[in-house]
Structures are given as structure tokens and as C-alpha cells.
C-alpha positions in Angstrom: 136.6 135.5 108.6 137.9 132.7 106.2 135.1 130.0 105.3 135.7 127.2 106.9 136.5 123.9 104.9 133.2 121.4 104.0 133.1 118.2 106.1 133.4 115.2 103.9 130.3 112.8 104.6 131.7 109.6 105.8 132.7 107.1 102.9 129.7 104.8 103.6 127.4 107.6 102.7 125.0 106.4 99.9 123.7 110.1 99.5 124.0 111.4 95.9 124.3 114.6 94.7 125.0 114.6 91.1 122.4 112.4 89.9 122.5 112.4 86.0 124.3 115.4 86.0 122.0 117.3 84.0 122.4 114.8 81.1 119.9 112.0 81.8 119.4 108.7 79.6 118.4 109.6 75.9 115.0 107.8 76.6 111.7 108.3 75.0 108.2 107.9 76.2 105.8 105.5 74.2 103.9 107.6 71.8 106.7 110.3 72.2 105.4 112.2 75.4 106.8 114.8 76.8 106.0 114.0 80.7 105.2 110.3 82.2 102.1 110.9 84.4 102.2 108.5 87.6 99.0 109.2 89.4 99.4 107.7 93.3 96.3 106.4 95.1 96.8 105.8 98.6 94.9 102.8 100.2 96.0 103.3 103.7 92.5 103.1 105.5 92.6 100.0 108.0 96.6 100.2 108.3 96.5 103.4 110.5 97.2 103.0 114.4 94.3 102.8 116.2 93.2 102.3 119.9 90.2 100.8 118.8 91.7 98.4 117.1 94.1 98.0 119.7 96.8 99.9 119.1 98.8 101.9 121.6 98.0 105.4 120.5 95.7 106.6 117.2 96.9 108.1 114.3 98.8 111.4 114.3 98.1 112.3 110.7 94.9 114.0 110.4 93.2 117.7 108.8 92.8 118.3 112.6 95.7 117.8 114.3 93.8 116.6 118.2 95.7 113.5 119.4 93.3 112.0 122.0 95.1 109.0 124.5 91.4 107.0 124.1 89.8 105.0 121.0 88.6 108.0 118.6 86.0 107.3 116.8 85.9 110.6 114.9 89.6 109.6 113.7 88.4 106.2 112.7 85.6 107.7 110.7 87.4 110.0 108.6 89.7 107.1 107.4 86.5 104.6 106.7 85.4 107.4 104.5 88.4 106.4 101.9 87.1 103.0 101.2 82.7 103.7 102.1 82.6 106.6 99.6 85.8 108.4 98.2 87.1 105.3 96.4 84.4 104.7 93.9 84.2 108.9 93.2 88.1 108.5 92.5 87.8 105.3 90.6 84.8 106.5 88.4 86.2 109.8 87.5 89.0 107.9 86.3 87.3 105.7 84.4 85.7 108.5 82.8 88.9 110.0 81.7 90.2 106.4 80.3 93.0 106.7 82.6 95.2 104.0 84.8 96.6 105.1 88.5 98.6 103.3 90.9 96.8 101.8 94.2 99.3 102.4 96.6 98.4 100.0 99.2 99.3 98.7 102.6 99.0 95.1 103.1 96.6 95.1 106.1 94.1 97.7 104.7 94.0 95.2 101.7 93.4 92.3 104.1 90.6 94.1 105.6 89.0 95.5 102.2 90.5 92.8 99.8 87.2 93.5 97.5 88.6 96.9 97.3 92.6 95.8 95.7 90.2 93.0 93.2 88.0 95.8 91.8 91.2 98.2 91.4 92.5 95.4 89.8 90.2 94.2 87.3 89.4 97.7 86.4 93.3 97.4 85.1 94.9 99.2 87.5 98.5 98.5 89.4 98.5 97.5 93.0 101.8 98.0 94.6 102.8 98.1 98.2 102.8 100.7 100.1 104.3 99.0 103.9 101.8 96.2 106.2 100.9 99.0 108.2 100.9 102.7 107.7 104.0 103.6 109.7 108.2 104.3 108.7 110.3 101.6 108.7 113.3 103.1 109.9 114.7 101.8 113.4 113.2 98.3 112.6 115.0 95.6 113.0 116.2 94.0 109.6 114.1 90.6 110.3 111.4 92.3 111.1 111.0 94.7 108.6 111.6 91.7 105.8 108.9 89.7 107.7 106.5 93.2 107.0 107.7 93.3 103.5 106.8 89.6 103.1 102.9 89.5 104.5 102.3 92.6 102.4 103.4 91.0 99.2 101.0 87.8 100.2 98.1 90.0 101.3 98.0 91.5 98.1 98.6 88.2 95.9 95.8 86.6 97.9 93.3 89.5 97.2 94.2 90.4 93.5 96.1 86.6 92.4 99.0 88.8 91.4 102.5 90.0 93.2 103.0 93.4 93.5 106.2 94.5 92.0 106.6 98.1 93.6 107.0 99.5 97.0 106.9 102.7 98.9 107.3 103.1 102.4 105.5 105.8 104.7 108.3 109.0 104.3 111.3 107.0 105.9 112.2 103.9 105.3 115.3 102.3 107.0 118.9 101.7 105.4 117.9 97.8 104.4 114.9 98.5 102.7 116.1 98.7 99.1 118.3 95.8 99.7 115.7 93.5 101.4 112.8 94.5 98.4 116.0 93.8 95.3 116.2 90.4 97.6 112.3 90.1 97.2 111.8 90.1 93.5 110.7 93.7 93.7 111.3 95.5 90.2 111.1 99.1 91.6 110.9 101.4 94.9 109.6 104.8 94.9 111.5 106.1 98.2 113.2 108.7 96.9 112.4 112.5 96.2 115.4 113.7 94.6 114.9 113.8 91.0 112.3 113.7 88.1 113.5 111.6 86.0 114.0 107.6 86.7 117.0 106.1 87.5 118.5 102.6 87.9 120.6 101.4 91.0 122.6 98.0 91.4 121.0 96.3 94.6 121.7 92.7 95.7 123.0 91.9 92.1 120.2 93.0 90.3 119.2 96.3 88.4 116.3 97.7 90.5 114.5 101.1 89.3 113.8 104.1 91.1 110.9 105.9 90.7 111.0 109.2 92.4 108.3 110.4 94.5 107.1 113.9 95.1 105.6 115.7 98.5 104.5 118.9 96.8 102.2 117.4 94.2 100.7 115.9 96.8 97.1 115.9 98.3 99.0 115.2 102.3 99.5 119.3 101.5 96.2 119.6 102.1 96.9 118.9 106.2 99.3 122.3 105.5 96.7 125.1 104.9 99.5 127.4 104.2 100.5 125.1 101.2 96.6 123.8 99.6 93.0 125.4 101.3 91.2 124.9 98.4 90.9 121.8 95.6 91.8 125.2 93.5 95.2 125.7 94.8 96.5 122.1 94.2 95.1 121.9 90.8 97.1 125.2 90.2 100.2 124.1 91.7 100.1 120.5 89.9 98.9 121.9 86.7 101.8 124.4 87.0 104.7 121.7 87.9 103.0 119.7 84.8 103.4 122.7 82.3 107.0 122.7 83.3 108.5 119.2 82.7 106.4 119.4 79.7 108.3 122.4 78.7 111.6 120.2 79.8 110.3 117.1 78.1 111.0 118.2 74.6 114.6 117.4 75.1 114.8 115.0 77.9 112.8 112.4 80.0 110.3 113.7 82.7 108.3 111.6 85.0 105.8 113.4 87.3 104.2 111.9 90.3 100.8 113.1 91.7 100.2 111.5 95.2 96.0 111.5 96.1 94.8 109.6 99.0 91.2 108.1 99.2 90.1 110.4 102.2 91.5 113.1 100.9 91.5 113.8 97.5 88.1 111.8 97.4 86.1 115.0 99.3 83.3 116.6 97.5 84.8 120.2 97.2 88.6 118.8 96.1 87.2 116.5 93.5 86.9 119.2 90.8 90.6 119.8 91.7 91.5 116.1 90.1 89.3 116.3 87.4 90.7 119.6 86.4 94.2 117.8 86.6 92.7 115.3 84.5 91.3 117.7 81.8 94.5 119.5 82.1 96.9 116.5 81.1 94.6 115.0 78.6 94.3 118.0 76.3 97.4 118.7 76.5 98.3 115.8 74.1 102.1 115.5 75.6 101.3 113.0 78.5 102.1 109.1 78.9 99.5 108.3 82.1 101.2 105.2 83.0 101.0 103.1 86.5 104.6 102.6 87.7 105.0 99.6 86.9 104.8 100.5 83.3 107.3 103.4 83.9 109.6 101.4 85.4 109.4 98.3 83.0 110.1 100.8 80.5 112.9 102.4 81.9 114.6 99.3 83.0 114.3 98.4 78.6 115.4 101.5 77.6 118.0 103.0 79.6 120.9 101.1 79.1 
């Protein structure tokens, strides 16, 4: 049986294959590290459907998957656990380690916790957006979605007197996003998993960075017990995929991106997990830990 010949994806597709082509920018990391660490933390608590706040249905995304068509209270809890008690374990432990990590956070979880995005802030770390609520923006309309984009840039200048100048929507945004956050003064987006390595794209006349995100070094695996059951396992897998771009960072630019969220990550028995992590990068000596904005600012200098 002959193979039959590839279908051509139409010529408006935007996908990308190639990517650098195995020859990225000659770009150095300050201090001439290996890997640029981007930790993620996810302020999503407040932002998540719920019936009790009105909402049509409650969350879906949950360790126990048990949709209920009523106001859930146990649902409702576990995300109020992010901001009540996992938030100042996670921000501590970082201080203790002298390190900075993006807060990741959507605009109406920052309206209803603004003391939260201000004490992030002044302990200097990056606030960046993360959608007004927690949901995907594709199959929104395009004034819509810009309208979404909009309140979360104020809600988080009214709570932290600053702009943020990243984005990253919940898994799937829509085919304007980009264009609409370039036409926003937005500096970078992180929706995009397709590389390690930070690239630049021309978008509505301006040179907007991508910073690629990562699913697998990601705390959400957690919800998949046949990917993370114990704090163990994702400090194993994270350590691992570190070890690696170090390995690759000798000769080119590596960026690695850990994704935590508050009621997650911040659990007593998975909190050794990030402070092994921690240990792991710090004594390794090869690391930049850098929020993204710093990663992107310095890739937009130094890539040409």
C-alpha cells in the first residue's frame, strides 16, 4: 500500500514546526547560567466558577473529580485554602531560599484578595495576569475577551499601583489573544508549550516575547495520580527535567518553567517536594531564578 501524500495545513495556519531549528539565539543568562528558572504561582482562588457565588455550574478542576449541579461548599473550601494558609507556606519558603516567583493571577481573585497581589508585591515578586476569571478564552467573542483582558490589567494596577506586563490564559486561549495583549502594552504571553527556549513574534507592530509554558512540571499533575502521588514524584520528575537543560545549557539558552498553584503545591505533605526543588536548583550553582518578566526583558535585549 503506497503512503498516502501529507495534507498541507491551510495557508493561514500560524502553527510552527521548526522553531529555531535547533540553533537558537547565541544568548547568555546574567551571571552565565545554564537554565532560567521561572517558578509559576497560580492565584486562581476566587476566579473559579461557582454556584455559590452565582455561577451556573462549580468548578470542574478538582483532586476529586464529583461535579455536584448545587453550591459545593467542600469545592469552595479547597480553593479558600490557597489564600487562608498555602500562600504564606509558599511565600515563606521562598523567602527562605532568597528566591523571586511569578504570581500568576486572575483579575477577580485579586479583586477579592487585593492584600494578597500587595504583599506578593512588596515582597518583590511579579504579578502577571493570568485571565479575569479562571476559564479559556477560546470561542469568546473578540470585544469581549479585550473587555476581560482590560479589567484584569486594572484589578491588578489598583491592588499592587503597577501594570502587569505578562499574561497566560487558562490552557486555550482564542486566535485574537496575542494580538489583542501586543495591542494592550503587554511585553510577553506565556501561551505556548512548544519549546524551551524564548522566542520573539511580530504582533500588531511590535516585538512581543514568548515565554513557553510547561504542563509536565507542573503541580495540575497532581489531579493525574498516574503522573505525581506523592510531593516525591514531582520533585523527581522536575529535578530530573532541571538536570537536563542544564546539561543543554552549556551550549545554548534554556528556560524552565515550574507551574505551582496555592492549593496545591501549598499542602503539608507536597511542600518538602518544592523545597527539595529549591535546594536542588540552588546548589547547583547553574540557575538564573528570574520572574518572567525579567526573562522576557532580557530576551527581548539580547536576541536580536
Amino acid at each position: 500500500m503506497s503512503t498516502p501524500e501529507p495534507i498541507p495545513a491551510p495557508s493561514t495556519s500560524s502553527r510552527d514546526f521548526v522553531g529555531y531549528g535547533g540553533r537558537p539565539p547565541a544568548v547568555r543568562w546574567p551571571g552565565d547560567a545554564r537554565v532560567a528558572v521561572s517558578f509559576v504561582v497560580n492565584f486562581e482562588e476566587g476566579a473559579e466558577f461557582s454556584m455559590t457565588d452565582g455561577d451556573p455550574r462549580n468548578e470542574g478542576i478538582y483532586e476529586v473529580i464529583d461535579p455536584q449541579p448545587m453550591p459545593d461548599a467542600c469545592i469552595d473550601s479547597h480553593f479558600e485554602y490557597g489564600t487562608r494558609v498555602a500562600y504564606w507556606r509558599i511565600d515563606e519558603l521562598f523567602a527562605q531560599y532568597e528566591k523571586v516567583y511569578t504570581l500568576s493571577a486572575c483579575g477577580r481573585a485579586v479583586e477579592r484578595s487585593p492584600w494578597l497581589a500587595r504583599h506578593a508585591t512588596e515582597r518583590g515578586h511579579e504579578l502577571s495576569a493570568h485571565g479575569w476569571r479562571w476559564q479559556k478564552h477560546a470561542g469568546l467573542a473578540e470585544a469581549e475577551e479585550r473587555a476581560f483582558i482590560v479589567r484584569t490589567r486594572r484589578a491588578i494596577e489598583a491592588a499592587t499601583g503597577r501594570a502587569p506586563v505578562g499574561w497566560h490564559t487558562r490552557s486555550n486561549p482564542s486566535p485574537h489573544t496575542r494580538r489583542l495583549l501586543a495591542e494592550e502594552g503587554f511585553l510577553y504571553d506565556s501561551d505556548a508549550y512548544n519549546d524551551d527556549t524564548p522566542y520573539i513574534l511580530p504582533v500588531a507592530g511590535r516585538r512581543h516575547v514568548v515565554l513557553p509554558y510547561a504542563f509536565d512540571t507542573n503541580d495540575m499533575q497532581f489531579q493525574n495520580t498516574q503522573r505525581f502521588d506523592t510531593g516525591d514524584a514531582f520533585a523527581n520528575y522536575v529535578c530530573a527535567a532541571y538536570d537536563w537543560l542544564s546539561r543543554e545549557g552549556a551550549t545554548q539558552p534554556r528556560m524552565l518553567s515550574i507551574g505551582l498553584h496555592l492549593r496545591m503545591i501549598g499542602r503539608p505533605a507536597r511542600m518538602g517536594a518544592l523545597e527539595r526543588i529549591l535546594r536542588h536548583i540552588a546548589e547547583s550553582g547553574g540557575a538564573w531564578v528570574a520572574t518572567r518578566e525579567q526573562i522576557a526583558r532580557h530576551w527581548l535585549d539580547h536576541a536580536g
